[in-house]
C-alpha positions in Angstrom: 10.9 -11.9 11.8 14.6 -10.4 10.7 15.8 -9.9 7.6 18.3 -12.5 6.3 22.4 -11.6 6.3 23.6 -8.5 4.9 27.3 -8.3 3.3 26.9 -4.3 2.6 24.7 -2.2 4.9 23.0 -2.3 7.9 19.4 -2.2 9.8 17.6 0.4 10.7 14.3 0.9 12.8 11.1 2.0 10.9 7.7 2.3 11.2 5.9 -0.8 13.3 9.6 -2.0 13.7 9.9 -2.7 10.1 13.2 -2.0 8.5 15.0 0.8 6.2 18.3 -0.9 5.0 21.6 1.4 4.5 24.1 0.1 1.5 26.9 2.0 -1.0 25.7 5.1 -3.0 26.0 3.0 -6.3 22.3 1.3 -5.8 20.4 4.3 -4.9 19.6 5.5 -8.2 18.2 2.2 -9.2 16.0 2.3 -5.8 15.0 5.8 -6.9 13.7 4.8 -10.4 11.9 1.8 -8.9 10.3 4.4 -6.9 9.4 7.0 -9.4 10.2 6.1 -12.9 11.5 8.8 -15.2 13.4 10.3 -18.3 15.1 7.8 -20.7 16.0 5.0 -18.0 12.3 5.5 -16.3 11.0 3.9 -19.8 13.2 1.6 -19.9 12.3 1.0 -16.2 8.5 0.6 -17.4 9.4 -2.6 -19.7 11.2 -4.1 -16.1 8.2 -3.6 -13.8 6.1 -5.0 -16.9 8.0 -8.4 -16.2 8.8 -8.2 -12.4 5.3 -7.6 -11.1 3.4 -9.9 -13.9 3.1 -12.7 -11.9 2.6 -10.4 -8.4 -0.5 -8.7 -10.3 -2.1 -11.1 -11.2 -2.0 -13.5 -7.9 -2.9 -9.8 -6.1 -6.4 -9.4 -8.9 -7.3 -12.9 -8.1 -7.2 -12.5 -4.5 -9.4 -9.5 -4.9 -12.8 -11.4 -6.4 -13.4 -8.5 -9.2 -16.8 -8.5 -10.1 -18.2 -7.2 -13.9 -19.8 -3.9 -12.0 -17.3 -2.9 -9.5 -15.6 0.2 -9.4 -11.5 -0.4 -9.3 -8.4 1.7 -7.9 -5.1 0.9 -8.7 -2.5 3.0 -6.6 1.1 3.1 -8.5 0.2 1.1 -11.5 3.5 1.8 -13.5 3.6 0.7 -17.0 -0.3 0.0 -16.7 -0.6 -4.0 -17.4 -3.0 -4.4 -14.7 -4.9 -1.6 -15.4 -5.5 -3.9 -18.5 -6.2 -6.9 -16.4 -8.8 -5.3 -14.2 -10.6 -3.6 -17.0 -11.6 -7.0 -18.3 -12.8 -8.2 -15.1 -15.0 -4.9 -14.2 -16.2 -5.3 -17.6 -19.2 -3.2 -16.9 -17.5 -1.4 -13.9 -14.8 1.2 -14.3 -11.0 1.3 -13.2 -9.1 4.2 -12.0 -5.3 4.6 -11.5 -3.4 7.3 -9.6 1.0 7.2 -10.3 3.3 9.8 -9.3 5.5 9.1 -12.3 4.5 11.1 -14.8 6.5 8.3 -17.3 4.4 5.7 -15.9 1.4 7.7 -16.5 2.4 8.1 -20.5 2.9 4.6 -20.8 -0.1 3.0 -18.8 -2.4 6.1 -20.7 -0.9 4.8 -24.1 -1.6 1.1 -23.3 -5.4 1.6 -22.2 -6.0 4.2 -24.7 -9.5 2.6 -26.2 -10.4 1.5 -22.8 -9.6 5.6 -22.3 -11.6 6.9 -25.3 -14.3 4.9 -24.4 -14.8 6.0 -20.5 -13.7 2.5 -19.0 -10.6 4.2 -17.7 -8.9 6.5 -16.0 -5.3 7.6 -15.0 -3.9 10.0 -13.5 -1.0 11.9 -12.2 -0.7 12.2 -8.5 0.0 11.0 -5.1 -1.5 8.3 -2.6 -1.7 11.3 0.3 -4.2 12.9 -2.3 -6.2 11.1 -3.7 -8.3 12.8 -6.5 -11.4 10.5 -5.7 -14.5 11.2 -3.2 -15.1 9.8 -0.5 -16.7 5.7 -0.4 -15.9 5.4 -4.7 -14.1 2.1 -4.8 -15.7 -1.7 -4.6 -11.8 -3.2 -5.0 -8.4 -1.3 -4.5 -5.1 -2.9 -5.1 -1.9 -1.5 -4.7 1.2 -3.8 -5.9 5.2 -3.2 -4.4 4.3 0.9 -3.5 4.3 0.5 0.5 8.0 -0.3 0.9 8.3 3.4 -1.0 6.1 5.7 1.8 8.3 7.1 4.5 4.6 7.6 6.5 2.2 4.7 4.9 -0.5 5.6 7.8 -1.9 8.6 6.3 -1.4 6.8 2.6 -3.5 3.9 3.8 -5.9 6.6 5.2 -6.5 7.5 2.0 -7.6 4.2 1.1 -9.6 4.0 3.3 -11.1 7.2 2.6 -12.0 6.4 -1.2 -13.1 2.5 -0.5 -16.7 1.9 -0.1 -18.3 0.3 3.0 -17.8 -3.1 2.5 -14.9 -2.2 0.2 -12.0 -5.0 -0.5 -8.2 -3.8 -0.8 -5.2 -5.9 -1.5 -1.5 -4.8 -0.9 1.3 -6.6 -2.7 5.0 -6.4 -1.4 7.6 -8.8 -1.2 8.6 -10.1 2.3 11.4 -8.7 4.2 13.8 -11.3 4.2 13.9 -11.7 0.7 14.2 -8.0 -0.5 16.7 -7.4 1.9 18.8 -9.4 -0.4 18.7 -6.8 -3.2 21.3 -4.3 -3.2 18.8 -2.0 -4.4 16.9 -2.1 -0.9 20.1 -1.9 0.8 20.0 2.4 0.3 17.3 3.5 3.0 15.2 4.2 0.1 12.8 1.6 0.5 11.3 0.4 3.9 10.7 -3.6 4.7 7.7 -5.1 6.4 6.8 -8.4 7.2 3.1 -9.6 6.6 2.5 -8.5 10.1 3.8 -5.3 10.4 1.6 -4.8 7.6 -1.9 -6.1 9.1 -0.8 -4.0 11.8 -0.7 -1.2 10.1 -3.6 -2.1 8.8 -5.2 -2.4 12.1 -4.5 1.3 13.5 -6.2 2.7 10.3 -9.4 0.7 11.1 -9.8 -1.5 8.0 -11.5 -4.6 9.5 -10.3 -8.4 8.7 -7.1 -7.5 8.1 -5.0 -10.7 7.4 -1.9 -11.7 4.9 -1.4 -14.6 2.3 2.1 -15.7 0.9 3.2 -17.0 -2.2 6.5 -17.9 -4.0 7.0 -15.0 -7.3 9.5 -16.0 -9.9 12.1 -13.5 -10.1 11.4 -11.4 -6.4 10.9 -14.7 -3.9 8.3 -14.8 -1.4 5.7 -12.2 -1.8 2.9 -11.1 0.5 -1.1 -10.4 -0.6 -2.2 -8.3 2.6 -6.3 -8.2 2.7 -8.9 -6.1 4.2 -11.9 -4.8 4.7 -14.0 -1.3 5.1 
């Protein structure tokens, strides 16, 4: 698949063939806070992502078939909303989230704070090639619009992999090539596009079984992608 017309950069190769997109200096800093949130436009940032990745969360949780018991992972959860979300579903389960913005983290922490207090949940600062989690801890993981970030997502998806149980179920959100592509934020080389089979392959070399892709149309970011699989 190739990304639809640019007027202000150009394509280049990434990993699996997917694409890193060049564009003027001017977008960059919004790519960057997409990224990693922070200081006074990072909060601000926070009440965007709230909105953007509503819909995106959700159809990504329902794909996931949370149960009341299961243990949950949320990888970049940003202003925390689904971190909310989940913790109803594993009523009687727990939910963990990991964010390298350390904005996010104040905001998602303040949001869940009696799910905190009372054990339910936990966040924390740090990175998806570290994961502060043993080994075979997760029933569900879901990770929503964080992939197109990772210059390397094999050894991120390792990690996954790593911290999912046997029989484990993760869910990857993104939005599809040709319709980020459009964005002059995507245009800096920033952010790297996938299709939903660049993905599964991906998936594929890290040795998650059943690895397949749904689409659905997202108000406000286009076509999005649900990648699936399976420990």
């Amino acid at each position: 698949m190739r990304a639809g017309p640019l007027r202000h950069g150009l394509l280049a190769a990434g990993p699996c063939g997917a694409s890193t997109v060049r564009a003027p200096l001017i977008a960059r800093k919004l790519a960057e806070q997409f990224r990693q949130p922070r200081g006074l436009f990072g909060k601000l940032m926070g009440f965007l992502l709230s909105r953007v990745n509503r819909q995106a969360n959700e159809w990504t949780l329902g794909l996931l078939d949370i149960r009341p018991t299961d243990q949950v992972l949320e990888v970049g959860f940003g202003p925390g909303l689904a971190i909310q979300k989940a913790t109803t579903m594993a009523s009687q389960g727990w939910v963990a989230g990991v964010d390298f913005s350390a904005t996010m983290v104040q905001q998602a922490r303040k949001r869940n704070a009696p799910a905190i207090a009372a054990g339910h949940v936990d966040l924390q600062y740090g990175s998806l090639s570290s994961l502060p989690y043993r080994a075979d801890t997760f029933d569900k993981i879901f990770v929503v619009n964080v992939i197109h970030y990772l210059p390397e997502p094999i050894p991120g998806l390792k990690e996954l992999w790593r911290v999912m149980k046997p029989g484990g179920r993760m869910a990857l959100f993104l939005v599809a090539k040709e319709d980020i592509a459009k964005k002059l934020f995507a245009q800096t080389g920033v952010l790297i596009l996938y299709t939903g089979e660049e993905v599964v392959q991906l998936m594929v070399q890290v040795e998650f079984r059943r690895a397949r892709f749904e689409t659905g149309r997202m108000k406000m970011i286009g076509t999005g992608i649900c990648a699936l699989a399976e420990k």
